[in-house]
N, C-alpha and C positions, 0 to 999 in steps of 0.2 A: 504493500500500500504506500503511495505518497506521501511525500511531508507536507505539510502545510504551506511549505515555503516553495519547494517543488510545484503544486498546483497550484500556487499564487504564481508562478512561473509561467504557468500553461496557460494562464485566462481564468481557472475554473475559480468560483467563489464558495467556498465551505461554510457548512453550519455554522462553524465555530469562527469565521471572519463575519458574517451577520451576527452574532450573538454580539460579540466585539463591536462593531457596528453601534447596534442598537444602543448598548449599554453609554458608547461616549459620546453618540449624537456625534457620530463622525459618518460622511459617505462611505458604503462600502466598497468604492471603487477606491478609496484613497486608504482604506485598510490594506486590501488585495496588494495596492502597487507597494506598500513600503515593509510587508508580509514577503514580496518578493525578493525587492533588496535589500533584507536582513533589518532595516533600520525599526521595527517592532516585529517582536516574537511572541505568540500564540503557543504558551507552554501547557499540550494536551498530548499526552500517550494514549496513545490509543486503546489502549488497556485499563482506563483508567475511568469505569462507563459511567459513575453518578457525578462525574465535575459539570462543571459552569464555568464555559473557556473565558480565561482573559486574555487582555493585550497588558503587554510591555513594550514601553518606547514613545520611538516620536512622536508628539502631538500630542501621547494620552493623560488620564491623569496617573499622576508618580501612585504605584503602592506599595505596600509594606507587607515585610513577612513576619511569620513568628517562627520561634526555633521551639520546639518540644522533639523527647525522645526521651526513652529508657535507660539506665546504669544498670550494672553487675551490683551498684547497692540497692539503687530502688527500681526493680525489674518488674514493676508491677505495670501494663498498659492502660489502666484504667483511669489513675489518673492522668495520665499523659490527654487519653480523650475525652476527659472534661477540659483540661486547657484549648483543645482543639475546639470544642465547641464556646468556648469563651472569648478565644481568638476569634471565630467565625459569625458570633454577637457582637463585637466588637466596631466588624469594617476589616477584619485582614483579609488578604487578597490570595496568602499563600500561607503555608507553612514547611519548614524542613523538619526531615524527622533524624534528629542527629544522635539515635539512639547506639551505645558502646557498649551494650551488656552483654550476655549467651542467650537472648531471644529476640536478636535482630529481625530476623526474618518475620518472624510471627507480629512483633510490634509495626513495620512496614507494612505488610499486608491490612493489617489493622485498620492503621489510620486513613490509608487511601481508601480501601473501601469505606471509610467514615466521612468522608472529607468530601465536600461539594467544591472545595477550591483548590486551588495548586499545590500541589506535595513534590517537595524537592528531596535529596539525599545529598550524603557525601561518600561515596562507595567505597573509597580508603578504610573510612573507618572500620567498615566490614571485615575487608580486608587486611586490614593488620591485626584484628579481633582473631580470624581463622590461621593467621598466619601464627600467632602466639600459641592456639591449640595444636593446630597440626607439626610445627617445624619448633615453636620453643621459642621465637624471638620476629621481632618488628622485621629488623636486617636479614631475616631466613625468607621474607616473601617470596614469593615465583610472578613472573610474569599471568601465570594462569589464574595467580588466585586474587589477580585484579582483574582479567580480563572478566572471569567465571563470574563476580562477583556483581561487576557492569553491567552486565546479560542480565543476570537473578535479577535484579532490582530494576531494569530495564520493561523486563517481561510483566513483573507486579503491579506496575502501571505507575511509575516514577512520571511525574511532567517536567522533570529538567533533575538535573545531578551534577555540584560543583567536583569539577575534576582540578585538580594540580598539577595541570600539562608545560605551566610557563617557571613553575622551575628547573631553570637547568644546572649545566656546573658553570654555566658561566658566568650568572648571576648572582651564584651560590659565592664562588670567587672574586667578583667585582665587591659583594659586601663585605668579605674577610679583608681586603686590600685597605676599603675604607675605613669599616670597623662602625661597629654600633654599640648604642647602650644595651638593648633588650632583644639582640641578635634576632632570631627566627618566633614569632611567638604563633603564628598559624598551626594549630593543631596537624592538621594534612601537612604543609609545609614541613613544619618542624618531623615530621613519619617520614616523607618523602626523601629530603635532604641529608637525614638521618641515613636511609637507608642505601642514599650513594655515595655517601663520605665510606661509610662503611665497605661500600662492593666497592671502591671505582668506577663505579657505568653511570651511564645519563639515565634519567629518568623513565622510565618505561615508561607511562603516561603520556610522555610526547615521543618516545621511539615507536609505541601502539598507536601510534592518533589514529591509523588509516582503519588502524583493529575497531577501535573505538566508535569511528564514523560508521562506521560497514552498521554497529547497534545499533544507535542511536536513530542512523535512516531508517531501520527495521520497525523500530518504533513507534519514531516521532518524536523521542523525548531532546531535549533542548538541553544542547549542554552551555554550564554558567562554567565559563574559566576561571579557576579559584584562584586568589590574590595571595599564593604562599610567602610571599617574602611585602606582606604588607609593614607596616611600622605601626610597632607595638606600644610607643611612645612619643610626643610630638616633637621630642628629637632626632628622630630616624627616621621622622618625613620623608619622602622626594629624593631620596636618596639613590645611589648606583644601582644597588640591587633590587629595588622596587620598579628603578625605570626600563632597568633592563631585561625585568621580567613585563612589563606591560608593552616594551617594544615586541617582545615573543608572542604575547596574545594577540597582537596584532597580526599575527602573522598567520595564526592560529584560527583567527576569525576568517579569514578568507581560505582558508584551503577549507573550512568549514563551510562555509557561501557557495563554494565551487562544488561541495555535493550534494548541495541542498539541507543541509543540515543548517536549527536555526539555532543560533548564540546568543549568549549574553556575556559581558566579561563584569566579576567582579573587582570592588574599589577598595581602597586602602578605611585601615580603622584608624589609626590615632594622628590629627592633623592640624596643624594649627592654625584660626581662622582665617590668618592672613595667606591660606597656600590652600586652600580649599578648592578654588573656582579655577586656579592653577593647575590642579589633578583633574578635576573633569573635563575642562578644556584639552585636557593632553590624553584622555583614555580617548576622546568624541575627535578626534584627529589623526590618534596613533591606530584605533581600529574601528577607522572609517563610520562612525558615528552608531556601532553597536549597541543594544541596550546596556544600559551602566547601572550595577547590582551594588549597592554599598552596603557596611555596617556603620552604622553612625553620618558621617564620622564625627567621634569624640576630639573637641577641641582644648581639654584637657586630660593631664593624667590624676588629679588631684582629688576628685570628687567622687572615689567609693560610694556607692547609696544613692547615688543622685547621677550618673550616667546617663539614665534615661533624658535626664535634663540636658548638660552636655551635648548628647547623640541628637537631642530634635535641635540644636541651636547647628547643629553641625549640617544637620540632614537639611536643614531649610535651605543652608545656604545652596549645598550641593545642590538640590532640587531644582534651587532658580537656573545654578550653573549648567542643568544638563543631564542630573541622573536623574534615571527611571524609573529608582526600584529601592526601596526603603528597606533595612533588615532594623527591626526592634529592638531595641535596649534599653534591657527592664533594669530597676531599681537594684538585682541581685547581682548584675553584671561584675565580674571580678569576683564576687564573696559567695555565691551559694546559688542549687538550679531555682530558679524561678516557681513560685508558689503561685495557683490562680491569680491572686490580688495581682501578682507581679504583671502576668501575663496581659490582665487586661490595661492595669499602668502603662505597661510598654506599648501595646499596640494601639491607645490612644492618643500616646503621648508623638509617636512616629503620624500616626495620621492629621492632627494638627499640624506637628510641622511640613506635611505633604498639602496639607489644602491651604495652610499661610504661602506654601511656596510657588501652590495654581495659581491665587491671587497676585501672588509677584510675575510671575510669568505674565498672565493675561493684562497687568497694567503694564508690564512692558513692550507685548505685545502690542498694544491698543496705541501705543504713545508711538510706536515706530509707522506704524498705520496714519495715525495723526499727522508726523513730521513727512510722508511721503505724499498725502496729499496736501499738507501747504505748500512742500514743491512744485506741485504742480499747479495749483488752485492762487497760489500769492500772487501771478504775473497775470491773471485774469479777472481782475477787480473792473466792474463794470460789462462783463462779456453777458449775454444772453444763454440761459439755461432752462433747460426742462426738467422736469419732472414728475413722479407721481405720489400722490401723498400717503404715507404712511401714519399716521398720527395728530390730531390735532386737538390742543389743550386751550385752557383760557388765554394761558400766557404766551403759548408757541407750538408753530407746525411745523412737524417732519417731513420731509419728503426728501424721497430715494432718485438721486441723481441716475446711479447704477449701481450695480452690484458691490458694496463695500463701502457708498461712497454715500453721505447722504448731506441735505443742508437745514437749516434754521430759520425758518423766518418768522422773527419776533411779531410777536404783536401783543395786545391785552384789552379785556372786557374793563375793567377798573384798575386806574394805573394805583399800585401800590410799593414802587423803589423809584425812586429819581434814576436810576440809570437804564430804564427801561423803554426800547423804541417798539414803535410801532410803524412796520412795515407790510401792515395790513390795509389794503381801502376800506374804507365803511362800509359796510353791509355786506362785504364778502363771506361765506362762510364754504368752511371743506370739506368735504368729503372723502371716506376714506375710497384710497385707489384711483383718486381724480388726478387728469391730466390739467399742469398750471404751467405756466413760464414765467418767467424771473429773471432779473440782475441779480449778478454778486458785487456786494458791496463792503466786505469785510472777512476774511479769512485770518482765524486766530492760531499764532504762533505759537505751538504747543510747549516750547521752549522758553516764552516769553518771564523775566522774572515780575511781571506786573499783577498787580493782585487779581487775581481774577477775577469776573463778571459772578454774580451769583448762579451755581451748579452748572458755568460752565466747563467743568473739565468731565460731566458725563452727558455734555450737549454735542453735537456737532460742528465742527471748527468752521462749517464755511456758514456765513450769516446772508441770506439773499433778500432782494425786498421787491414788492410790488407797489411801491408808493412812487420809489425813486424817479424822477426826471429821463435817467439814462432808458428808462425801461422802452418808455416810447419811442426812444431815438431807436433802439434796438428792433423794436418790434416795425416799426417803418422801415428801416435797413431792408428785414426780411420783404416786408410787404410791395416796394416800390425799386423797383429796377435803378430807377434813376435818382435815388438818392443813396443804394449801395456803391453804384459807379461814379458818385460825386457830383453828379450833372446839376442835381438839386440838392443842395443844401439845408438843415434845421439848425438856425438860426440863434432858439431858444423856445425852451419848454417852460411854461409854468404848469407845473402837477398840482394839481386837486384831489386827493385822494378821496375815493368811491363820489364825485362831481363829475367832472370834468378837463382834459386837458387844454390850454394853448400854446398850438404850436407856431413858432414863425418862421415859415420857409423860403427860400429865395432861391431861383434859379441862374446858373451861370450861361444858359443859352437865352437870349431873347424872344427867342421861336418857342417858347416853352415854356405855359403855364406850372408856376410849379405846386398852384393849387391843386388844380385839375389832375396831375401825376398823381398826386398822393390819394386825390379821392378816388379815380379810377372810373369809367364804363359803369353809369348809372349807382356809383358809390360801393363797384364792386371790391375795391382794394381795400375801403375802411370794413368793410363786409368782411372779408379775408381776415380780418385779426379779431374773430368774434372766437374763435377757439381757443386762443390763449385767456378770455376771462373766465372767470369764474361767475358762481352763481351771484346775479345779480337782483335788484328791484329794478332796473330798467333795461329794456332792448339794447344790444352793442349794434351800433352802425355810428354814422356822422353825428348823434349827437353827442355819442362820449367823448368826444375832442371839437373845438374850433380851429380852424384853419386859417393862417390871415397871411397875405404875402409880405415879406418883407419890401416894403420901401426901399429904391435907392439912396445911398447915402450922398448927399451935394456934395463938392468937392473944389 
């Protein structure tokens, strides 16, 4: 069967890209295409039958995981799945099951069949668990009984498995050169690197990648590239052997894309706030804008008990910067496993800092949106505009230029702030979806340090007006040949707003009334601009304007 990325390849749109879809109020042709080039992952094994697929990635909103699993001291699964279903009261999005005890297997099985949302693993752990039974030690592993173990948990219906493919020795090397406070603290990492100090050999994890991929496509399941040489302290940040392994996932992530296999790479834990937007700018560049899987990050080492705190100050910032994917940290982080209370602390506390960080996005969003239409809109102050109207209040009406773009035109039933225009005629009133035209007569600088207008900054920057002077010069341009080509000239408009206009025309040929031009064949030209008003108390023809020729001037 296909991957999801695979048939996002082909055209074809899956269940599970409509479910995704629906859930973010995103098209689902712009799920499909970014399903196809890897830039969001749909973590669903196929095996995996009572989920509720999500997305991870561009555009969506950031979610959070939680981490539960069993120990060899408390091997009990049943609490494990009440945290899961507290996690899942909550708002998590996912859960890993990072259980270490002698009833892996059975606690796995478990939870996924429990779980309506994403169940990740880490197959190492398994893995060094079997290898300590069967052989005696961590450094006795086999290639098999990581490969054997990827497959098991693969088959169980895993939706994604952090693998520790980007430790190598090189990186391993580049950090002992350097030298760090809190050397290796990734559990996987610290197993892995352990286990090739000891052999001499590269990491089986990336000498199998092809092993690996060959599963995973069998699947479906989504491999997270795990952050083994992340920094365990905010002095061993951004350092050789953290970038040297994120330059490898990078590398990692594409020969993963070329089988259709979908990725995510995870991000460093301990960071300090000023190198935060740092690291995800360089994971969102080094592999090609992957989804970015974080813990925290914690922007201190200092606050036992209160990491959760920490982790959402960290995670927000991340979030704005670019990651996708929240991992939880509870109050017990460092000191003991997590008790319900904990669980649900942590996954609240990760999804505030995930919806403070939509809200950052989307006003940054909005304000880049803003500043690209006063680049365009600031050089067309007085130009003539259509529209149709979307919204109309006491004090002002919307109307949608075109798709993204919309304007303001002030007006009010009782004026109540001195700063308030009115570029409404009397008696107009609108309708919704009604066709109007307009002057722009003011586009507001989204950058401007001036106090703003009242609720302008959730109004629209271009302000147009149907009062204005220009509108008529505009709407004659359209209407009369011979005053867009210059032949006849308007002289001066006095506007009357919902009265009447006068306008003073003069023509430059002598042969040529410049009356007569503008009124048109039994007054068919003033006839002609009966479509741009609006609803009126009187007929549009010759009497909404007077016409007078200008005089020439003695000389």
């Amino acid at each position: 069967m296909a991957t999801q990325m695979q048939q996002a390849r082909e055209g074809r749109t899956t269940d599970a890209m409509k479910i995704v879809a629906e859930e973010e109020r995103i098209p689902v042709e712009t799920i499909r295409e970014r399903v196809a080039n890897g830039t969001i992952a749909i973590c669903a094994n196929i095996n995996h039958k009572n989920l509720r697929p999500r997305g991870v990635g561009e555009g969506l909103r950031v979610k959070v995981n939680a981490n539960i699993g069993t120990s060899s001291t408390f091997p009990d699964i049943e609490p494990e799945l009440e945290k899961l279903d507290e996690a899942v009261r909550c708002g998590a999005d996912a859960v890993m099951d990072l259980s270490t005890g002698n009833n892996i297997d059975v606690s796995r099985q478990r939870i996924i069949e429990h779980s309506p949302i994403m169940v990740g693993t880490v197959p190492l752990y398994q893995a060094t668990v079997r290898s300590i039974r069967e052989h005696g030690a961590v450094v006795e592993m086999t290639d098999d009984d990581i490969l054997e173990t990827i497959e098991q948990q693969a088959k169980d219906g895993a939706d994604f498995m952090t693998l520790h493919c980007g430790v190598t020795r090189s990186a391993i090397e580049r950090m002992r050169r350097q030298g760090r406070v809190m050397d290796i603290v990734s559990r996987g990492g610290s197993f892995i690197a352990g286990w090739m100090l000891h052999n001499e050999m590269e990491n089986p994890l990336y000498e199998h990648y092809d092993d690996i991929l060959d599963i995973c496509e069998k699947y479906d399941v989504t491999i997270s590239l795990g952050d083994g040489m992340r920094p365990g302290c905010t002095a061993d940040a951004t350092d050789r052997g953290q970038l040297t392994e994120l330059i490898t996932l990078g590398e990692l992530v594409d020969r993963a894309w070329k089988r259709g296999v979908q990725v995510m790479v995870e991000g460093p834990g301990h960071v300090p706030y000023d190198q935060i937007e740092a690291n995800m700018k360089l994971e969102k560049r080094l592999c090609r804008h992957a989804p970015f899987y974080v813990l925290g990050p914690l922007v201190t080492d200092i606050a036992p008990g209160y990491d959760h705190i920490t982790a959402a100050i960290g995670g927000t910032l991340a979030a704005v910067s670019g990651a996708d994917f929240l991992c939880y940290v509870t109050p017990a982080e460092h000191l003991a496993l997590p008790t319900i209370e904990d669980v649900h602390t942590g996954v609240i506390t990760s999804r505030i800092a995930a919806q403070h960080a939509k809200a950052e996005i989307n006003a940054i969003v909005r304000n880049s949106a803003r500043e690209q239409i006063y680049e365009e809109f600031s050089g067309r102050i007085g130009d003539l505009i259509s529209g149709t109207v979307l919204q109309s209040t006491p004090d002002f009406t919307i109307v949608k230029i075109r798709e993204g773009v919309e304007a303001e035109l002030p007006h009010f039933d009782q004026r109540r702030y001195e700063n308030e225009r009115n570029e409404r005629p009397m008696g107009e009133r609108y309708l919704h979806n009604q066709h109007i035209k307009a002057v722009i007569i003011d586009v507001r600088d989204p950058n401007s340090n001036l106090q703003p207008v009242r609720g302008e900054h959730s109004r629209p920057p271009i302000v147009i007006s149907r009062t204005h002077p220009e509108l008529m010069r505009r709407l004659f341009e359209q209407e009369v040949p011979e005053i867009y080509e210059g032949t006849v000239q308007i002289k001066s408009i006095a506007r009357e707003p919902g009265q009447r206009s006068k306008v003073a025309v003069h023509s430059l040929d002598d042969r040529l009334d410049p009356v007569g031009a503008c009124v048109g064949p039994k007054g068919s030209r003033c006839r002609g601009r009966a479509p741009w008003r609006a609803r009126r108390r009187h007929p549009v023809g010759c009497r909404s304007c007077r016409l007078r020729r200008q005089r020439p001037v003695a000389r």
